[in-house]
C-alpha positions as CSV (number, residue, x, y, z in Angstrom):
1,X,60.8,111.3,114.0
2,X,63.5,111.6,111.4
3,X,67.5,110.9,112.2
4,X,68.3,113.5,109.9
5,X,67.4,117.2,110.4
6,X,68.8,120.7,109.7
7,X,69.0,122.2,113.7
8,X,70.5,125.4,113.6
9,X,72.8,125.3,116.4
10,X,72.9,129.1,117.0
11,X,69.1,129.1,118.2
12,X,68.3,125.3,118.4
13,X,65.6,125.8,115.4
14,X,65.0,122.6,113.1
15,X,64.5,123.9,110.0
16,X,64.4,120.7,107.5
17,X,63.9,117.5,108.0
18,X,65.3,114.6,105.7
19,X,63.3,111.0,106.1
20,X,65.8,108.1,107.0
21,X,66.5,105.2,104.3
22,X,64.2,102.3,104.4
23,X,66.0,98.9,104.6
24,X,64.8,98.7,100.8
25,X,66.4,102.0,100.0
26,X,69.6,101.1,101.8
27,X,69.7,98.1,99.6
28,X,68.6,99.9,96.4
29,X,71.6,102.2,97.3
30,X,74.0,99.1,97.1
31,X,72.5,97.8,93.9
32,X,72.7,101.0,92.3
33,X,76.2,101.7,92.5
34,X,76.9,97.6,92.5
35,X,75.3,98.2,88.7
36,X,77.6,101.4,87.8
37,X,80.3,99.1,88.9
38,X,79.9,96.4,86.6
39,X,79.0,99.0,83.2
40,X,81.1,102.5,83.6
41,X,83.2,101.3,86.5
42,X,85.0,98.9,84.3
43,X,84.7,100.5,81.0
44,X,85.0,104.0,81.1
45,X,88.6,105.4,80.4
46,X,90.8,106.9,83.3
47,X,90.6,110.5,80.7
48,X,86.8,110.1,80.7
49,X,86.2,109.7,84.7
50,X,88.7,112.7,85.2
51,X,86.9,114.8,82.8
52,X,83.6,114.5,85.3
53,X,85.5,115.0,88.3
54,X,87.1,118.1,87.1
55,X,82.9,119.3,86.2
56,X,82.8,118.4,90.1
57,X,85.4,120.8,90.9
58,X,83.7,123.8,88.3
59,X,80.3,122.5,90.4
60,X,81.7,123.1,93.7
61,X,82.9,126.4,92.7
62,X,79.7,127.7,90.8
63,X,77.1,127.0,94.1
64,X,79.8,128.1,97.1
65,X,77.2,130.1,98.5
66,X,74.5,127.2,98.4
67,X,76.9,124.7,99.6
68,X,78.5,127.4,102.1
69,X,75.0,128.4,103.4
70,X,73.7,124.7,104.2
71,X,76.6,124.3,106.4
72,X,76.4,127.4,107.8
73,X,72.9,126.1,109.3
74,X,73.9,122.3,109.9
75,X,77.0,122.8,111.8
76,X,77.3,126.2,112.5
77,X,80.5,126.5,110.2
78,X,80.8,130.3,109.6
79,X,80.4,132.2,106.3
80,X,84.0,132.5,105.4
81,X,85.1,129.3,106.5
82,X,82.4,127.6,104.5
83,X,83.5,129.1,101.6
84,X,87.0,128.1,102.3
85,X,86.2,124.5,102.7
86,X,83.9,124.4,99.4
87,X,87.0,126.1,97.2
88,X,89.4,123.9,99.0
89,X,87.0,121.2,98.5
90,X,86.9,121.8,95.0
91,X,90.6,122.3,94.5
92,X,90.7,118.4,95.5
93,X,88.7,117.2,92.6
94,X,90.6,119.0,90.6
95,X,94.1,117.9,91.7
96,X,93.1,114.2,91.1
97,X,91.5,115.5,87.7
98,X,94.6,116.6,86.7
99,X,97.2,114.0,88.1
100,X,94.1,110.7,87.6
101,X,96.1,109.5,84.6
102,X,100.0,109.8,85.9
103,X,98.7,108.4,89.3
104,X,97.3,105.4,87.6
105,X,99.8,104.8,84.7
106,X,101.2,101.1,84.4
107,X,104.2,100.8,86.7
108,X,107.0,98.6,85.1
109,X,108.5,96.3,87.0
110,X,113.0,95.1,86.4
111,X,113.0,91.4,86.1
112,X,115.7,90.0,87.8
113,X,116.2,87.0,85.6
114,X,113.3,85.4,82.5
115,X,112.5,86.8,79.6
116,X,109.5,89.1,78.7
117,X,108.0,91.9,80.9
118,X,106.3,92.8,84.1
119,X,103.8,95.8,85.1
120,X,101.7,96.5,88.1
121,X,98.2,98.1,86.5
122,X,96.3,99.9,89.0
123,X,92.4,99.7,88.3
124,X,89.3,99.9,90.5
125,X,88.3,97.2,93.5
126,X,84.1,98.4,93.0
127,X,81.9,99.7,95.0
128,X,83.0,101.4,98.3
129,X,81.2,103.0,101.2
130,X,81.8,106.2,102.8
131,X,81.1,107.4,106.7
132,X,81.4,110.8,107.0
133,X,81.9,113.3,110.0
134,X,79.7,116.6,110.0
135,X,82.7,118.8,110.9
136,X,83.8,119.3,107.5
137,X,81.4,118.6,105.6
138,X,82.2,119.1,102.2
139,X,85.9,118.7,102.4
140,X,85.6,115.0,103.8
141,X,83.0,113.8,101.1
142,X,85.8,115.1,98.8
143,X,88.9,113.4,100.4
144,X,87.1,110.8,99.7
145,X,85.1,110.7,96.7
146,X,87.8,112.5,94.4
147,X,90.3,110.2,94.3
148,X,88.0,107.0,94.2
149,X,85.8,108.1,91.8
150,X,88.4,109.0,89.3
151,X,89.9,105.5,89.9
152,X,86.7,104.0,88.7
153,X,85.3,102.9,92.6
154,X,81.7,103.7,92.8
155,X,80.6,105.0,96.1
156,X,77.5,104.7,98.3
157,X,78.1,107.9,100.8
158,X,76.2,108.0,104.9
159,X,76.7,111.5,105.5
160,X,76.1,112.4,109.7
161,X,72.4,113.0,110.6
162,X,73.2,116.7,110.8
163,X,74.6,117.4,107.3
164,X,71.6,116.2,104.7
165,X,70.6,119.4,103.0
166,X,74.8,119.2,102.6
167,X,74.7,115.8,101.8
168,X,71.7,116.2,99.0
169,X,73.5,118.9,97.5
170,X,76.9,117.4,97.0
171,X,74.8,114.2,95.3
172,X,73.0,116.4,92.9
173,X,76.4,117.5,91.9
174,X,78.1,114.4,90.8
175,X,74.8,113.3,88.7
176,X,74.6,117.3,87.4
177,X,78.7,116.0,86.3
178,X,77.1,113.6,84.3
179,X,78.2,111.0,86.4
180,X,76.0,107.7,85.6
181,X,73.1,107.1,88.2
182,X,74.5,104.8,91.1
183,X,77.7,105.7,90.7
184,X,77.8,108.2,93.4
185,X,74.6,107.3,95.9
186,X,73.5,110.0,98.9
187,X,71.5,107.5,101.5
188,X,70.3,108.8,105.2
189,X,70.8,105.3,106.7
190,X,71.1,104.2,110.2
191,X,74.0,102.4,111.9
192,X,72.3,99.0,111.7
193,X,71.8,99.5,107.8
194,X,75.1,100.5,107.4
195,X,76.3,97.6,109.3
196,X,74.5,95.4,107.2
197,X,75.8,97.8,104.1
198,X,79.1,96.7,105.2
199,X,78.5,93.2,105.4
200,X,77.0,93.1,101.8
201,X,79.8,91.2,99.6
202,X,79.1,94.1,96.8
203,X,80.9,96.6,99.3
204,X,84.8,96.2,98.4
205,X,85.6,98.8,101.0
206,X,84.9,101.0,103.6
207,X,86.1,104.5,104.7
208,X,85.1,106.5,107.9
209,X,85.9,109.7,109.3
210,X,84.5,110.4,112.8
211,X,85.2,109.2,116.9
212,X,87.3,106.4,118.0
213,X,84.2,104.5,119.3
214,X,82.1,104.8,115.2
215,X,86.1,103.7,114.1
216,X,86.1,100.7,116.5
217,X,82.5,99.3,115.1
218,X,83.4,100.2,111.8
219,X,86.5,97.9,111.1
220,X,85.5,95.1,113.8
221,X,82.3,94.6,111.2
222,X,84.8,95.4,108.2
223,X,87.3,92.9,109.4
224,X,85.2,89.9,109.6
225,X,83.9,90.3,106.2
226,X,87.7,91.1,105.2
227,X,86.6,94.8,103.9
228,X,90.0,97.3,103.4
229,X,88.9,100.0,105.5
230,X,90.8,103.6,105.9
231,X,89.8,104.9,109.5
232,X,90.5,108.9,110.1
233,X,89.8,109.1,114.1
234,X,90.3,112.1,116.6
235,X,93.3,113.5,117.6
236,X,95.0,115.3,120.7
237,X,98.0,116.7,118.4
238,X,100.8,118.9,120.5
239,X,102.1,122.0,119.7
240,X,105.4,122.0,120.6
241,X,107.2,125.1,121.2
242,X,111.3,125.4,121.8
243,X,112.2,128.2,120.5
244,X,111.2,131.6,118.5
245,X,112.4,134.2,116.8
246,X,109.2,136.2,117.3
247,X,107.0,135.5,120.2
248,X,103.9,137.0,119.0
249,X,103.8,135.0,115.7
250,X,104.1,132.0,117.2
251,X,101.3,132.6,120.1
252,X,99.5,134.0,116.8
253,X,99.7,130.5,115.4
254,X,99.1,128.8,118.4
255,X,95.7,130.5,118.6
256,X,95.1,130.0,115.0
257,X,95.3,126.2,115.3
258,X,93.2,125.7,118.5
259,X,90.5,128.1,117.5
260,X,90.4,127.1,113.8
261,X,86.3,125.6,113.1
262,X,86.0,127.0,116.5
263,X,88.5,124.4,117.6
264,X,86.3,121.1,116.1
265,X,89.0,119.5,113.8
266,X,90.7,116.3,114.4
267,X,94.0,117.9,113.7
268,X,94.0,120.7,115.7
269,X,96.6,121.8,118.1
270,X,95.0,120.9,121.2
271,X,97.9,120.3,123.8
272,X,100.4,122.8,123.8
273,X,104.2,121.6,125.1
274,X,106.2,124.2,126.5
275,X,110.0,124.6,127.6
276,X,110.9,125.4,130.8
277,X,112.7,129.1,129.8
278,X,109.3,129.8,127.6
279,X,106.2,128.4,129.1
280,X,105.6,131.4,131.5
281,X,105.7,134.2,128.7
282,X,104.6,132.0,126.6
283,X,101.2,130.8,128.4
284,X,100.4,134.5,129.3
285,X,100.3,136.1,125.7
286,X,98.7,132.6,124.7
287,X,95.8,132.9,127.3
288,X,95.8,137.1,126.3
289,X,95.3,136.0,122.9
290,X,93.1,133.1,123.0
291,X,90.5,134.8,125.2
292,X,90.2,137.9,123.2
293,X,89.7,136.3,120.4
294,X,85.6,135.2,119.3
295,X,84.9,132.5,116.7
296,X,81.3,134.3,116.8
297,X,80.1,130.8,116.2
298,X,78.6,127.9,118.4
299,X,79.9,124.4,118.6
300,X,78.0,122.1,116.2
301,X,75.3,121.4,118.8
302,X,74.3,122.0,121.9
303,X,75.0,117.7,123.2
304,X,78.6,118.8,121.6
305,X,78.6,122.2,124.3
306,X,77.3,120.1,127.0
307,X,79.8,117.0,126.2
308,X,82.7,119.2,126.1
309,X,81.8,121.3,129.3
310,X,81.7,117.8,131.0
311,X,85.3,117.1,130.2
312,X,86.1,120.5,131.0
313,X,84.4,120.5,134.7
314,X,85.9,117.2,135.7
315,X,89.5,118.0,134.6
316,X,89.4,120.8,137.2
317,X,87.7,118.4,139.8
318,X,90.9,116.6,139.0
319,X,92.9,119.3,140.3
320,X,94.0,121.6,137.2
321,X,93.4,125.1,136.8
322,X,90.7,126.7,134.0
323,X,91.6,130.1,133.0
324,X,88.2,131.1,130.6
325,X,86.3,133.9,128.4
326,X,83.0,132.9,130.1
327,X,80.4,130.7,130.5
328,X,78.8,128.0,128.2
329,X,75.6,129.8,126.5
330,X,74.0,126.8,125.1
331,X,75.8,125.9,121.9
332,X,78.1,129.1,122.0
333,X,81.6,127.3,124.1
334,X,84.2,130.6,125.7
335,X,87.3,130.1,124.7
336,X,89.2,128.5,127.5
337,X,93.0,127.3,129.0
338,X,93.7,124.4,131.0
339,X,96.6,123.9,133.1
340,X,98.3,122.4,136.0
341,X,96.5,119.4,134.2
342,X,97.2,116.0,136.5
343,X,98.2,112.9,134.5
344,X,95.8,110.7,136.4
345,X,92.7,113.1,135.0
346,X,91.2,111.5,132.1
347,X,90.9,115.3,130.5
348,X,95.2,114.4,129.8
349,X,94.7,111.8,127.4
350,X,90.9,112.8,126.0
351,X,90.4,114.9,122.5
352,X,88.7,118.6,123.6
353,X,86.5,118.7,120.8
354,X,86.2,122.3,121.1
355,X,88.3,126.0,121.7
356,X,89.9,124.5,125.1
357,X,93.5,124.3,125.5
358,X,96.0,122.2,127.7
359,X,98.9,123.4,128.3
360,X,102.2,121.6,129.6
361,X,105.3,122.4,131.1
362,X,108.5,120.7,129.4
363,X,112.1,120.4,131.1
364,X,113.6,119.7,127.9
365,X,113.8,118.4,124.5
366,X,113.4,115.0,125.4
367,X,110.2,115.7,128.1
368,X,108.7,117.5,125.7
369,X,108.9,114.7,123.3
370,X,107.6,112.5,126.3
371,X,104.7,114.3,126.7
372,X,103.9,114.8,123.1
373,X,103.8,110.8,122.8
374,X,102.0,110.7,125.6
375,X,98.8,110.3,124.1
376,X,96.5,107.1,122.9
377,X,96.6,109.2,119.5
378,X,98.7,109.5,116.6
379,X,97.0,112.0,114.0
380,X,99.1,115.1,113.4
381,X,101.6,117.6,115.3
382,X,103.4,120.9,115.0
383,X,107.3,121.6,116.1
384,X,108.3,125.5,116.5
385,X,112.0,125.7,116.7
386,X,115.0,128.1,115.3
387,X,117.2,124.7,114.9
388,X,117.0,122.4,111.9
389,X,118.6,119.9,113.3
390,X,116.3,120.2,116.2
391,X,113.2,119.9,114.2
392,X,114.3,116.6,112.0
393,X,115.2,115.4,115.4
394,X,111.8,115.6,116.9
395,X,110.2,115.0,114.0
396,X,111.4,111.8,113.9
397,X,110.7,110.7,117.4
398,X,107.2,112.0,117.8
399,X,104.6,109.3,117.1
400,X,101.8,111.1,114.5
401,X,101.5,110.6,110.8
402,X,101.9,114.1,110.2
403,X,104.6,116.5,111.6
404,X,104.0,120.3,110.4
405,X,107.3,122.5,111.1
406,X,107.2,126.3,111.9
407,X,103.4,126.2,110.9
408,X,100.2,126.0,111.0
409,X,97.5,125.3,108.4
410,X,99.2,123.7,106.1
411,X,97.4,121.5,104.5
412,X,97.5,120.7,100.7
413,X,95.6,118.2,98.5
414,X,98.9,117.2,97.6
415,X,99.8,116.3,101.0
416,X,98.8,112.6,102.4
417,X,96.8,113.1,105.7
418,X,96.1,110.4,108.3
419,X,97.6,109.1,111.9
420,X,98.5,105.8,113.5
421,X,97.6,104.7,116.8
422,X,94.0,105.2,118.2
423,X,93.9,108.0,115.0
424,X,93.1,105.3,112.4
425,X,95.1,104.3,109.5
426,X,95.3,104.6,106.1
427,X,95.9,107.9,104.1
428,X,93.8,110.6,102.1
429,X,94.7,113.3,100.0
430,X,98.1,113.3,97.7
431,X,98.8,110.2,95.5
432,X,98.9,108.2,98.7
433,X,95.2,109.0,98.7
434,X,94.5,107.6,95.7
435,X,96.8,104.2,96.9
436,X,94.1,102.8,99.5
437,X,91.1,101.4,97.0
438,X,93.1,100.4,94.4
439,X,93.9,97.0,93.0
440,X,97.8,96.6,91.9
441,X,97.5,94.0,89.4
442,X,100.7,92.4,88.6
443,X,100.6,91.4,84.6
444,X,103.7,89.2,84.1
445,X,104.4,88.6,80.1
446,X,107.2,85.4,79.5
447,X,107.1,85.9,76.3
């Protein structure tokens, strides 16, 4: 039986299956883009490697529908979304297309005393290895790949078991490009090959996007082969609420960013932090909204349903009260609110991977900023408030490595994007993105 299948989560139907890598294949992967390395990694020009990245980009946008489609059937992503993600997706090729060369330029360096001159160069480390989640799964491949690809990094790319027809499809894309063979390599490989991918001396770096636990393995193997990795874990981010000019707009956004990929992205608004003089108005038009309101879409599977129904079911055993659309039906999750959730519960420091909120009670500025913290995660957060000074205050104190102000949904690809704490580390996205795999040669001329 294959690791890698197309199951429709909607009815449960496998549709494709994708045989896994052989331990030969694994290692041909590693070889192939080992090889790329050594002849177009290190020769080809920074204007050349843009030039096919920005053919990824017109790629991306010429077979939406195909791309849209397969994840559509993987993960359940709806049409529109799908769509979204591949033009985004696109849109992040051709940002590092256009900005490869200024990103990279020689950085001069003032001498404080000698004679001669002193740059930093930035070029390519090699080969790198990519983990990715099956949440997004053309926008991750492409946080990733963009950047490193126009930096002159080769990369061998696991996709998750879920995603191949995805997976195959973004691959043909980067050799349709005209990128050279190995320089971009799709495998469907198990954990142990991976591990062993990791280990390989070729591999200069890893990067994975998925659960705390595959983030754990990945840079405990990583660091005792002293392999640069760039984690991007879960998230429990708050949505912290103060004050409004307009009620309804910001219950509108609220929705928007627990719901959004039926509520199955790490950066999602997930715990929702109240004021005292708001939380009652405010929790009533939220629970309104939220359960009138249908992703018409399932979770990615049914063990993801069943998973997050578990989390759900004990918090309440734990004391705190489930306000709900419905009833799990199979893959298909009802929107939901948690309250009255008791700190002891594990549900108040997990992730809901799903369209569940929590909702908390703040006295103040300072407990709200208490219970944002709270939390083994760092990823992102959002701050509502009518006072500037307010939100550069709590900006400040709360512990994420992103901070979103009087909004929701964002995002940019010229925006960095990462966490601290139990989210990972490391950035993606921006020129900060481009920073991670990148070797700052110092050159240092006397004379």
């Amino acid at each position: 039986m294959t690791e890698y299948a197309v199951r429709n989560p909607a009815t449960g139907e496998v549709t494709a299956t994708f045989p896994t890598a052989t331990d030969a294949e694994v290692a041909g992967a590693v070889a192939s883009a080992a090889a790329a390395f050594d002849s177009w990694g290190r020769t080809s020009t920074v204007a050349e490697r843009a030039a096919l990245v920005r053919r990824v980009a017109e790629l991306h946008d010429e077979r939406k529908q195909e791309l849209a489609t397969a994840m559509n059937e993987e993960m359940g992503k709806v049409m529109p979304d799908a769509l979204g993600e591949v033009m985004f997706s696109a849109a992040i090729y051709r940002f590092y297309a256009d900005n490869a060369e200024a990103f990279l330029a020689d950085e001069e360096i003032d001498l404080l005393g000698g004679e001669g001159s002193a740059v930093v160069r930035r070029g390519p480390v090699g080969p790198l290895l990519g983990i990715m989640p099956w949440n997004y799964p053309v926008y991750q491949v492409a946080r990733f790949a963009g950047p490193n690809l126009a930096t002159g990094n080769t990369i061998v790319l696991k996709h998750a078991p879920q995603c191949p027809r995805s997976a195959a499809l973004q691959a043909q894309i980067f050799l349709d490009a005209g990128f050279p063979e190995g320089a971009y390599v799709n495998v469907y490989a198990t954990n142990e090959q991976i591990a062993d991918a990791i280990a390989d001396p070729r591999i200069q770096g890893v990067s994975l996007t998925g659960s705390e636990r595959a983030g754990a393995a990945v840079a405990e193997i990583a660091g005792r082969h002293l392999k640069k990795c760039v984690l991007e874990l879960g998230g429990s981010d708050p949505f912290i609420l103060f004050s409004t000019d307009d009620l309804d707009a910001t219950v509108e956004a609220a929705v928007e960013a627990r719901i959004s990929n039926v509520g199955q992205a790490c950066n999602a608004g997930k715990r929702f932090v109240v004021v005292d003089e708001l939380y009652d108005d405010f929790v009533t038009r939220f629970t309104d909204k939220l359960l009138a309101t249908s992703a018409g879409a399932p979770l990615s599977s049914l063990a993801a349903a069943e998973g997050l129904e578990k989390q759900v079911q004990d918090a309440v055993a734990d004391g705190a009260k489930l306000t709900t659309a419905g009833e799990r039906d199979g893959a298909f999750f009802p929107n939901g609110v948690l309250s009255d959730i008791n700190p002891e519960s594990a549900a108040y420091r997990q992730e809901l991977f799903g369209p569940v909120a929590m909702v908390f009670r703040a006295a103040d500025e300072a407990d709200a900023v208490r219970i944002a913290n709270d939390t083994p995660y760092g990823l992102g957060s959002y701050v509502f408030t009518t006072d500037a000074e307010q939100a550069s205050r709590v900006a400040d104190a709360i512990d994420a490595g992103m901070v979103f102000v009087n909004g929701v949904g964002a995002e940019g690809v010229e925006l960095p994007f990462g966490g601290i704490k139990r989210s990972g580390f490391g950035r993606e996205l921006g020129r900060f993105g481009m920073e991670e795999f990148v070797n700052k040669k110092m050159i240092r001329t006397v004379r």
